[in-house]
Structure formats: C-alpha cells, structure tokens
PDB file of N, CA, C and O in Angstrom, chain B, residues numbered from 101:
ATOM      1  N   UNK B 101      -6.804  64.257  -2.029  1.00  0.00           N
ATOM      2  CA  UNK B 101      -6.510  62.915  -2.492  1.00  0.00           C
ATOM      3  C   UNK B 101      -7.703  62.403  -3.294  1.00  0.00           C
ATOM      4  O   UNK B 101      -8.847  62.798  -3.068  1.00  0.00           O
ATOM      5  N   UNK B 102      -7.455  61.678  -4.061  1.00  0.00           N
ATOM      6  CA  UNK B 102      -8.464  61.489  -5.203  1.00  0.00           C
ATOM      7  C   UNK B 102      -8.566  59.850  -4.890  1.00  0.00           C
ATOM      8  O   UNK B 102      -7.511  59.216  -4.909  1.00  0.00           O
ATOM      9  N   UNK B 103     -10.149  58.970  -4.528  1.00  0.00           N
ATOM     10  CA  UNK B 103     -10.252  57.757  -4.852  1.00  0.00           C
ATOM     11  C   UNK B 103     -11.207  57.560  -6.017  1.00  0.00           C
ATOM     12  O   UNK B 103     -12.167  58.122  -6.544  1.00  0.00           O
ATOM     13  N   UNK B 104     -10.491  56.530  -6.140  1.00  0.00           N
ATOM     14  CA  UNK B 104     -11.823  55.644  -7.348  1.00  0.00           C
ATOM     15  C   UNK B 104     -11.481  54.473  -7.132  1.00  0.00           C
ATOM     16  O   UNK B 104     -10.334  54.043  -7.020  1.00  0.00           O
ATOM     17  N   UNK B 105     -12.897  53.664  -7.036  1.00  0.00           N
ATOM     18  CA  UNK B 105     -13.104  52.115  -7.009  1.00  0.00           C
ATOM     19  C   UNK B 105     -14.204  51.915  -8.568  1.00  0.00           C
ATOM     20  O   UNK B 105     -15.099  52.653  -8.980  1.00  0.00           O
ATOM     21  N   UNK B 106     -13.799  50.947  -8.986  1.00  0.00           N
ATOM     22  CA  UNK B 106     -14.088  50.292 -10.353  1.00  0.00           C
ATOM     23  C   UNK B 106     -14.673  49.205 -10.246  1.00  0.00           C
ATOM     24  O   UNK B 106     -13.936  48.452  -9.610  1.00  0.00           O
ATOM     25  N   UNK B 107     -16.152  48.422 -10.690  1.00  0.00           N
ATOM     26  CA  UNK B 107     -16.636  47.466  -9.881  1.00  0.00           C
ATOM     27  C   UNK B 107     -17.121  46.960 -11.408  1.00  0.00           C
ATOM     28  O   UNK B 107     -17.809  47.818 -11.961  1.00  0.00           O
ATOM     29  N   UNK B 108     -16.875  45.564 -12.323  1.00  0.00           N
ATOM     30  CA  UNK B 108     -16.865  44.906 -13.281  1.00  0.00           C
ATOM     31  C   UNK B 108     -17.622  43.411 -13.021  1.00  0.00           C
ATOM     32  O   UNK B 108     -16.971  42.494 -12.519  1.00  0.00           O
ATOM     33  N   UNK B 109     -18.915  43.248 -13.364  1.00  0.00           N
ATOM     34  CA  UNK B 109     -19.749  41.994 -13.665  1.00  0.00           C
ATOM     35  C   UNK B 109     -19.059  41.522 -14.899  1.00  0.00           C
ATOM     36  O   UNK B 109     -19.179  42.227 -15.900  1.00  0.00           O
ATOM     37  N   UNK B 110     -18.346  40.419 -14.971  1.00  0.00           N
ATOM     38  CA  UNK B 110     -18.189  39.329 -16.171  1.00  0.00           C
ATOM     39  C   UNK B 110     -18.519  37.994 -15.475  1.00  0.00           C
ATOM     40  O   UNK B 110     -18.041  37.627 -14.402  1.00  0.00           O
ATOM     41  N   UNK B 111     -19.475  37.267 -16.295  1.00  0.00           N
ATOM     42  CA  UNK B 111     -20.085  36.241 -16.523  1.00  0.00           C
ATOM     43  C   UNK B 111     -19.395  35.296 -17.153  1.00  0.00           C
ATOM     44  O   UNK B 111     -18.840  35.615 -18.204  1.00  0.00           O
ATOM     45  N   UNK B 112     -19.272  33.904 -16.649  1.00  0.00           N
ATOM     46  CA  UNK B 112     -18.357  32.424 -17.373  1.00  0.00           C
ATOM     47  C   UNK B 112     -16.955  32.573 -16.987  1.00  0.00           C
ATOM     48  O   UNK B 112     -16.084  31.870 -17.502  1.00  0.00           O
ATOM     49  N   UNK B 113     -16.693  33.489 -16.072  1.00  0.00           N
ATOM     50  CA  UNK B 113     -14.993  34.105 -15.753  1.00  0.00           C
ATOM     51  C   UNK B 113     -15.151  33.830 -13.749  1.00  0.00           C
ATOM     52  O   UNK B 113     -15.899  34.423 -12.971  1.00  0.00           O
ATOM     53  N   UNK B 114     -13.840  32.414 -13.372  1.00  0.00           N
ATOM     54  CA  UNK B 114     -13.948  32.708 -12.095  1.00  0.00           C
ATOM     55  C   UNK B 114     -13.365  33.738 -11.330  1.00  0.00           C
ATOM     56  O   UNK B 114     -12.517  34.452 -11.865  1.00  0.00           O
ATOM     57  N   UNK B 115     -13.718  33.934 -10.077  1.00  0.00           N
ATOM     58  CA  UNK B 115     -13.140  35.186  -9.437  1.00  0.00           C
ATOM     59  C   UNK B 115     -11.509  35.516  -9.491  1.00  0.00           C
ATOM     60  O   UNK B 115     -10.820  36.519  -9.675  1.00  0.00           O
ATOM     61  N   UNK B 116     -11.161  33.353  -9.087  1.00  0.00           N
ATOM     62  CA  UNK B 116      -9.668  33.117  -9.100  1.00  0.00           C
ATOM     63  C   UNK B 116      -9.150  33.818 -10.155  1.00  0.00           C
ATOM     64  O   UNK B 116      -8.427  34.775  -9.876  1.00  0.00           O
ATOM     65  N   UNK B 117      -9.393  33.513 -11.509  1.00  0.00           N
ATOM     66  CA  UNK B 117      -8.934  34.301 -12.991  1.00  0.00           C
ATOM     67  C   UNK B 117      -9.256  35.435 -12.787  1.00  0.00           C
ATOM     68  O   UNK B 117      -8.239  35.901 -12.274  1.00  0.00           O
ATOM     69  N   UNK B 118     -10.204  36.462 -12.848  1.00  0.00           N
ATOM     70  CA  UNK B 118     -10.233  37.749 -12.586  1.00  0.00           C
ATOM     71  C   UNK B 118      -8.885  38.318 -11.997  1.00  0.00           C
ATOM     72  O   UNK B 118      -7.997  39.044 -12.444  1.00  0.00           O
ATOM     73  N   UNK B 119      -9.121  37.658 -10.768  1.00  0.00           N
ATOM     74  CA  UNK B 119      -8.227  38.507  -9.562  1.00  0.00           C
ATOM     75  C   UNK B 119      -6.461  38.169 -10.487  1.00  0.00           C
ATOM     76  O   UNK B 119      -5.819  39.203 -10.669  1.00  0.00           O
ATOM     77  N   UNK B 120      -5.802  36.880 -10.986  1.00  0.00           N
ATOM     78  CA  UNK B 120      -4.637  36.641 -11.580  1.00  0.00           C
ATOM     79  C   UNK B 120      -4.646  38.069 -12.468  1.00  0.00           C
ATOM     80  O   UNK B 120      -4.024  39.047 -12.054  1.00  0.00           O
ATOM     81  N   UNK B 121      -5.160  38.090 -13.318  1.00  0.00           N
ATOM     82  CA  UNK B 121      -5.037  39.318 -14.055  1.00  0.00           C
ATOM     83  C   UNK B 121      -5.297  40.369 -13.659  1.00  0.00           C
ATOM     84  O   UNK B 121      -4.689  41.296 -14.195  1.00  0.00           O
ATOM     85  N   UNK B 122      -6.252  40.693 -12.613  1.00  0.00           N
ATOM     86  CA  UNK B 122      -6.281  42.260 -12.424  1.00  0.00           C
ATOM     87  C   UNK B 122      -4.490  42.504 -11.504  1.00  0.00           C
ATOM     88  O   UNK B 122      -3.664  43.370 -11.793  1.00  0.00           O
ATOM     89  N   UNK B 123      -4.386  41.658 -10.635  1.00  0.00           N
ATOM     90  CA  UNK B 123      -3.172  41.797  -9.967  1.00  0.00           C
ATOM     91  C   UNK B 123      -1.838  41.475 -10.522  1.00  0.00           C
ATOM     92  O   UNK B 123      -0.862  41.244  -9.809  1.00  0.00           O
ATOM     93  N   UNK B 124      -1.825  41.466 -11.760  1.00  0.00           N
ATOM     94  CA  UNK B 124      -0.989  41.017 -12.570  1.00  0.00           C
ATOM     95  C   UNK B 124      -0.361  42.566 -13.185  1.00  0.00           C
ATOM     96  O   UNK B 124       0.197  42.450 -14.276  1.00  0.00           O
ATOM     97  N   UNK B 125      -0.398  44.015 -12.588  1.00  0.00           N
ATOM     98  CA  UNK B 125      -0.068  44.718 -12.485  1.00  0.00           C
ATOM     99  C   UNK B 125       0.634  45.260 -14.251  1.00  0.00           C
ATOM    100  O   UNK B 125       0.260  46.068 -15.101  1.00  0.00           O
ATOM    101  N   UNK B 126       1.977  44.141 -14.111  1.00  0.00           N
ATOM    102  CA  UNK B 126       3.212  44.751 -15.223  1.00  0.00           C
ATOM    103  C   UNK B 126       2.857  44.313 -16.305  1.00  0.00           C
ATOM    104  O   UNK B 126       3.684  44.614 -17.166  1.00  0.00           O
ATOM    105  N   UNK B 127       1.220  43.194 -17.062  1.00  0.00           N
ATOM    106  CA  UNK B 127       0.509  43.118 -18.067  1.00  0.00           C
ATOM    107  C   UNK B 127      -0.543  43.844 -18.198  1.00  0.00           C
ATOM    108  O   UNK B 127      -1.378  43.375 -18.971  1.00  0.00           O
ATOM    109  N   UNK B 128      -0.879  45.155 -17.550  1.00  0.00           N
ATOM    110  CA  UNK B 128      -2.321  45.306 -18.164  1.00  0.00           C
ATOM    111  C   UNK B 128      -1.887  46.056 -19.139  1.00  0.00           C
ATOM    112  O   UNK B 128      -2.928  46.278 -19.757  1.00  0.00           O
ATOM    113  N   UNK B 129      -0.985  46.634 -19.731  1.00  0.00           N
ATOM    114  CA  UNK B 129      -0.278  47.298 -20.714  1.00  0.00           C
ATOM    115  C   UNK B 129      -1.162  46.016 -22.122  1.00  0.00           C
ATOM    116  O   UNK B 129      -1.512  46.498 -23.200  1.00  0.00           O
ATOM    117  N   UNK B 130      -1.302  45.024 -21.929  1.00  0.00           N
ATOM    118  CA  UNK B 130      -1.339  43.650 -23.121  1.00  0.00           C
ATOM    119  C   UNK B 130      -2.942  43.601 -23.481  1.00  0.00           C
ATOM    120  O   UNK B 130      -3.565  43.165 -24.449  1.00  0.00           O
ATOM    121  N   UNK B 131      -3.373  44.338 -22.089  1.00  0.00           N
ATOM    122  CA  UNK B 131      -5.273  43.837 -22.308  1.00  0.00           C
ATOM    123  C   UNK B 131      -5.891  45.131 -22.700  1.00  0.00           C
ATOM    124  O   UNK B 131      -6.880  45.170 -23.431  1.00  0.00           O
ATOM    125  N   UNK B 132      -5.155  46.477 -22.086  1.00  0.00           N
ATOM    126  CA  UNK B 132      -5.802  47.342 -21.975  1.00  0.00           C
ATOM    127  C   UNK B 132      -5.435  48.798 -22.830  1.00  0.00           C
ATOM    128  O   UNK B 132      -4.925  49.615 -22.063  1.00  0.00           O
ATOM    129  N   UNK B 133      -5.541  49.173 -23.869  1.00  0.00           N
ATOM    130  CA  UNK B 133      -4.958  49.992 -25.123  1.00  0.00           C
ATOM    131  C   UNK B 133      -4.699  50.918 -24.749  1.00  0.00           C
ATOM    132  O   UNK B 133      -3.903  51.581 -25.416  1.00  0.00           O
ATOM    133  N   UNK B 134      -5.228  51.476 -23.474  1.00  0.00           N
ATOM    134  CA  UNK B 134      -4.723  53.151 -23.537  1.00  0.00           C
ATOM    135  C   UNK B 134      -3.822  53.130 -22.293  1.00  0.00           C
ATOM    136  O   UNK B 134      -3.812  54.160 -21.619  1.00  0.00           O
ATOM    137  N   UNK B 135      -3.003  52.009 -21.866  1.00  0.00           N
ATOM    138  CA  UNK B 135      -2.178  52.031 -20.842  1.00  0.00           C
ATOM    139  C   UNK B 135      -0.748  52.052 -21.935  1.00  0.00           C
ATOM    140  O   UNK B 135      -0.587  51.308 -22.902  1.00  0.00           O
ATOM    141  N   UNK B 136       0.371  53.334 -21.360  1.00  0.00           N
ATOM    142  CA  UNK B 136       1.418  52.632 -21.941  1.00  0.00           C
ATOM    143  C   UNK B 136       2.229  51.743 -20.762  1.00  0.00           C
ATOM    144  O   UNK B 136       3.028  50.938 -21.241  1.00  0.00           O
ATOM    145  N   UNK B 137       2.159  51.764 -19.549  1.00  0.00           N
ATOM    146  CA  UNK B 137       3.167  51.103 -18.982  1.00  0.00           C
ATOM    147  C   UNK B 137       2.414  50.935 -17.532  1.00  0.00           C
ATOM    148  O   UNK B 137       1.858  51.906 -17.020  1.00  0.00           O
ATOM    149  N   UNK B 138       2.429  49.690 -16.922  1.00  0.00           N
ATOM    150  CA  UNK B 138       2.203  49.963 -15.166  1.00  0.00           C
ATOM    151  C   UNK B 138       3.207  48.896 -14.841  1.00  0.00           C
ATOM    152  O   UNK B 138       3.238  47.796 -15.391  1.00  0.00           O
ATOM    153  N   UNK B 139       4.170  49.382 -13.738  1.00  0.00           N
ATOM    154  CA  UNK B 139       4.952  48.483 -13.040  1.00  0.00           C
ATOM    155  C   UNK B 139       4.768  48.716 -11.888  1.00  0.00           C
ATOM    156  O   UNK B 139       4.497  49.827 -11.432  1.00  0.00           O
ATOM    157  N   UNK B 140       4.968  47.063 -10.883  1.00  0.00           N
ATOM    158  CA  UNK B 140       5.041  46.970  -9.823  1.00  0.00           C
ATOM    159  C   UNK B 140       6.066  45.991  -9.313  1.00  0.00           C
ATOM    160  O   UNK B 140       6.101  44.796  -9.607  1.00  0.00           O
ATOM    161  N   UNK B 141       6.819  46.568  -8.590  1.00  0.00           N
ATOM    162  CA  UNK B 141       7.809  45.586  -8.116  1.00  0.00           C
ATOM    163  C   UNK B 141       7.165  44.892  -7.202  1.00  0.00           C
ATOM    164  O   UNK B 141       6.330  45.668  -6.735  1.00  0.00           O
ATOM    165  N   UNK B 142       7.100  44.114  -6.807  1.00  0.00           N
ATOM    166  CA  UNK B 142       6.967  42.783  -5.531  1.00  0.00           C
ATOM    167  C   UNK B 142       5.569  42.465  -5.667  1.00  0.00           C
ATOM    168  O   UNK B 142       5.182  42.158  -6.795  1.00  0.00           O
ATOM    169  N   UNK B 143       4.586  42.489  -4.538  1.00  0.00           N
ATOM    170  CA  UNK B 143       3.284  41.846  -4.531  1.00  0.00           C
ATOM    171  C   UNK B 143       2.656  42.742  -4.708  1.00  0.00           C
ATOM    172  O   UNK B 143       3.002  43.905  -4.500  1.00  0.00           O
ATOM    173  N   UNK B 144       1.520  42.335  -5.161  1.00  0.00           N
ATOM    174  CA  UNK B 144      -0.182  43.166  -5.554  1.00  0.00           C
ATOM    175  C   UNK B 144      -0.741  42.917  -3.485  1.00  0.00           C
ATOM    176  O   UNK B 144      -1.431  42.014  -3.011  1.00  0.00           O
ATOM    177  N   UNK B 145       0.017  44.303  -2.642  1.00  0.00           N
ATOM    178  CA  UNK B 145      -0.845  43.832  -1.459  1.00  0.00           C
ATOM    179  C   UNK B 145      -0.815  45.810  -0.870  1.00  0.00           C
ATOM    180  O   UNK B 145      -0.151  46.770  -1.262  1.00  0.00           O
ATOM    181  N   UNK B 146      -2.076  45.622   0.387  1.00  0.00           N
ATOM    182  CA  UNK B 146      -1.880  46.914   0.693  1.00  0.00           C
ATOM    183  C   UNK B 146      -0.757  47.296   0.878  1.00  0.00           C
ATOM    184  O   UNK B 146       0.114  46.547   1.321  1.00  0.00           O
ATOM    185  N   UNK B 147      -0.516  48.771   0.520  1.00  0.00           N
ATOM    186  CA  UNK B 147       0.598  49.270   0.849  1.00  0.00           C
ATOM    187  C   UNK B 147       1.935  49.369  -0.123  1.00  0.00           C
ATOM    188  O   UNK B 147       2.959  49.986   0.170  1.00  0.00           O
ATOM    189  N   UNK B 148       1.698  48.610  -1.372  1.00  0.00           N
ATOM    190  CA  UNK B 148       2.147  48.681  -2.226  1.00  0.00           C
ATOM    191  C   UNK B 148       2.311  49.795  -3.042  1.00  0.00           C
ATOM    192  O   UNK B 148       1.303  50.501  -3.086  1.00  0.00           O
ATOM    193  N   UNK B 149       3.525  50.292  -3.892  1.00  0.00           N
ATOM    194  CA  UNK B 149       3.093  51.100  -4.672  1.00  0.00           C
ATOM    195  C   UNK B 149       3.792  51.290  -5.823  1.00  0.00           C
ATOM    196  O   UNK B 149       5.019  51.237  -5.900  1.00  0.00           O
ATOM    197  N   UNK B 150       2.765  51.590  -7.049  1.00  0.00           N
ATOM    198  CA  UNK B 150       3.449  51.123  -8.683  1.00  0.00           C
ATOM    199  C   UNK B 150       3.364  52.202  -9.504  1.00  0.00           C
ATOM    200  O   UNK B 150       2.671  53.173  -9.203  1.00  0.00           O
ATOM    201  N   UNK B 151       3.876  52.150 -10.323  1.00  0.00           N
ATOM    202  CA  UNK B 151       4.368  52.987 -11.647  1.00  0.00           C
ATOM    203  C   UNK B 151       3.668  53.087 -12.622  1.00  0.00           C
ATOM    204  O   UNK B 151       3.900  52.202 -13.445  1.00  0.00           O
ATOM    205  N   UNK B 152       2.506  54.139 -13.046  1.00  0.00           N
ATOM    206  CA  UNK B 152       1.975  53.904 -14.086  1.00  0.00           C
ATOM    207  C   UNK B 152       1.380  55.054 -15.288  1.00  0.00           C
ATOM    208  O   UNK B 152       1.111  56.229 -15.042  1.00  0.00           O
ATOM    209  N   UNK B 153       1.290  54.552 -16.283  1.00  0.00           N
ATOM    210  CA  UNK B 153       1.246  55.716 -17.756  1.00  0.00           C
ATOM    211  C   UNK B 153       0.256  55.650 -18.488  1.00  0.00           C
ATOM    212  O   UNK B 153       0.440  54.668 -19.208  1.00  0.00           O
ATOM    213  N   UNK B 154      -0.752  56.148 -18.745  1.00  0.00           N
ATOM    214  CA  UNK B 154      -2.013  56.294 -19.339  1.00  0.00           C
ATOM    215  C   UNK B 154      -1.279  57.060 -20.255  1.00  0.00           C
ATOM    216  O   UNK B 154      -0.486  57.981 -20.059  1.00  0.00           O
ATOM    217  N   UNK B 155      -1.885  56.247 -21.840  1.00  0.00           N
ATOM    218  CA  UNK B 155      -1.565  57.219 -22.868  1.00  0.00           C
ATOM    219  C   UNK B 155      -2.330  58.173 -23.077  1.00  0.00           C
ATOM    220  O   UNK B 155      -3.531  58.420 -23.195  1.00  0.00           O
ATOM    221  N   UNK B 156      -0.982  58.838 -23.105  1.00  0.00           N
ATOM    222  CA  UNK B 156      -1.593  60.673 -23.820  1.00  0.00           C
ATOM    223  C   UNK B 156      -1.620  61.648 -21.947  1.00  0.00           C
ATOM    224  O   UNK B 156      -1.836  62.853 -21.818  1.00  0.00           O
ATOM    225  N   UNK B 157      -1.378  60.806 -20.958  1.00  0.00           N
ATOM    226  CA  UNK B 157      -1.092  61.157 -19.464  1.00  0.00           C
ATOM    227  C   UNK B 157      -0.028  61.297 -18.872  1.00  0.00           C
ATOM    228  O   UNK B 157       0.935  60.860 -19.501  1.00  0.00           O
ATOM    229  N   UNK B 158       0.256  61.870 -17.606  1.00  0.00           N
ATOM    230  CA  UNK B 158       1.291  61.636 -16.676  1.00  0.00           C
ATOM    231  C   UNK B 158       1.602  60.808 -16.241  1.00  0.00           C
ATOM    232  O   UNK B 158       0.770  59.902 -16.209  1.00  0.00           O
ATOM    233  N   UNK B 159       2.908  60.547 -15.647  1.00  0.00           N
ATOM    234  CA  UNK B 159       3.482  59.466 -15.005  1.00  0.00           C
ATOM    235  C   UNK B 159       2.898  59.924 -13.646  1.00  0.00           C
ATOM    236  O   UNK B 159       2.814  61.083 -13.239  1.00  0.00           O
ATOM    237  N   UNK B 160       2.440  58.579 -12.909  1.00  0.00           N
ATOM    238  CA  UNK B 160       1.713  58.903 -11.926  1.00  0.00           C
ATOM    239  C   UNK B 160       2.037  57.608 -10.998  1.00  0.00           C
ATOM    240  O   UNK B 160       2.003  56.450 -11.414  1.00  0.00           O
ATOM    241  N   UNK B 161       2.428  58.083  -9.381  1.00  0.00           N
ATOM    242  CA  UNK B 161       2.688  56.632  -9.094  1.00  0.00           C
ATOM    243  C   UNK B 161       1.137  56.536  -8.012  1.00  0.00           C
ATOM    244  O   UNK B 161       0.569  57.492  -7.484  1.00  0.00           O
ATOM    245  N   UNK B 162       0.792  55.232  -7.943  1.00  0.00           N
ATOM    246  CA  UNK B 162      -0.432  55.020  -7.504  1.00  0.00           C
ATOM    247  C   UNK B 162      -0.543  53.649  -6.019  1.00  0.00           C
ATOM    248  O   UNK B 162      -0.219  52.465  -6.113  1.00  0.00           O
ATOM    249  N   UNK B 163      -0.947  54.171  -5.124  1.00  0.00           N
ATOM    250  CA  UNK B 163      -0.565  53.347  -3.820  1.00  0.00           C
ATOM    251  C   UNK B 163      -2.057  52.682  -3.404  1.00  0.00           C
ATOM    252  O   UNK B 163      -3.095  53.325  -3.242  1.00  0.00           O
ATOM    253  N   UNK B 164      -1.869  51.034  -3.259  1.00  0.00           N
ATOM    254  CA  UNK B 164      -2.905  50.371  -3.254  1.00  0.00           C
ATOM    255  C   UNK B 164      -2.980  50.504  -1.807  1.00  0.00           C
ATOM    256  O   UNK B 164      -2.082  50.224  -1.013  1.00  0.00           O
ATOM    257  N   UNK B 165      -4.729  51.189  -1.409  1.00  0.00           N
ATOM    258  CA  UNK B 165      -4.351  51.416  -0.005  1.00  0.00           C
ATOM    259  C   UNK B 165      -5.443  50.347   1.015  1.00  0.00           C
ATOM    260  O   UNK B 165      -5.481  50.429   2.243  1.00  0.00           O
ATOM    261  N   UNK B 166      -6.285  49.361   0.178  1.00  0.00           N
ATOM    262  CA  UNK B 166      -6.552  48.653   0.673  1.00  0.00           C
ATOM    263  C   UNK B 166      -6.920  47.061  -0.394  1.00  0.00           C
ATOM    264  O   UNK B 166      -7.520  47.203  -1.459  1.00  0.00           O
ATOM    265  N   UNK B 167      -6.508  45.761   0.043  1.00  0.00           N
ATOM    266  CA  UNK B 167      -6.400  45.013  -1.029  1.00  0.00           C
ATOM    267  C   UNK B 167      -7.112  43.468  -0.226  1.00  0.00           C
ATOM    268  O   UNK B 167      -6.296  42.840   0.449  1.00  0.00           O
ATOM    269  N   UNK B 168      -8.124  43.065  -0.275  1.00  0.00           N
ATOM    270  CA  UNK B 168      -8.884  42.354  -0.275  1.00  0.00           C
ATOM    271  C   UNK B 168      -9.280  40.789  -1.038  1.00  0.00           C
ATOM    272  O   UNK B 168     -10.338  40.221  -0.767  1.00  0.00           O
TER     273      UNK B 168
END
C-alpha cells in the first residue's frame, strides 16, 4: 500500500478557505492542470472513497483513511 501526505505553507489564506477547497474534491480538476477528473460522492470524511484521473495516468480510486 502506498501513502503520501502533502504538507503546503500559504500565507494571507485562512485554514477555513484552505480546507473548503482542498475538500472540495469534484473541483480540483479547475485549480489543478494535470488532474483530468476527481469525484466524490457524499462527504470529504474518513473512510470515504473517490474517483480519480491524473493526466496522462490511471484511473485510480483513492480511500481517505484518516481526515482531521
């Protein structure tokens, strides 16, 4: 099983806003260029799990296994 955690300092940005968009799942396709698609049906919570396409990648489904 493969993890990765991703840890991002932005400055003048509150946590509240951060977190709306990172958990905002079925837009990062809008912010982020080399995504073609991530869906998630229902909530951004553990145990969840979503649909997603890195261009030029596999379809890969990806299970949030702890959410804070």
């Amino acid at each position: 099983m493969w993890i990765k955690t991703t840890s991002l300092i932005v400055n003048g940005l509150s946590a509240d806003k951060v977190w709306k968009v990172w958990t905002d799942v079925n837009q990062w396709h809008t912010w982020q260029d080399d995504i073609d698609y991530a869906k998630l049906e229902g909530e951004f919570k553990t145990g969840a799990v979503f649909k997603f396409k890195p261009r030029g990648g596999p379809k890969i489904n990806i299970e949030l296994i702890e959410v804070r």
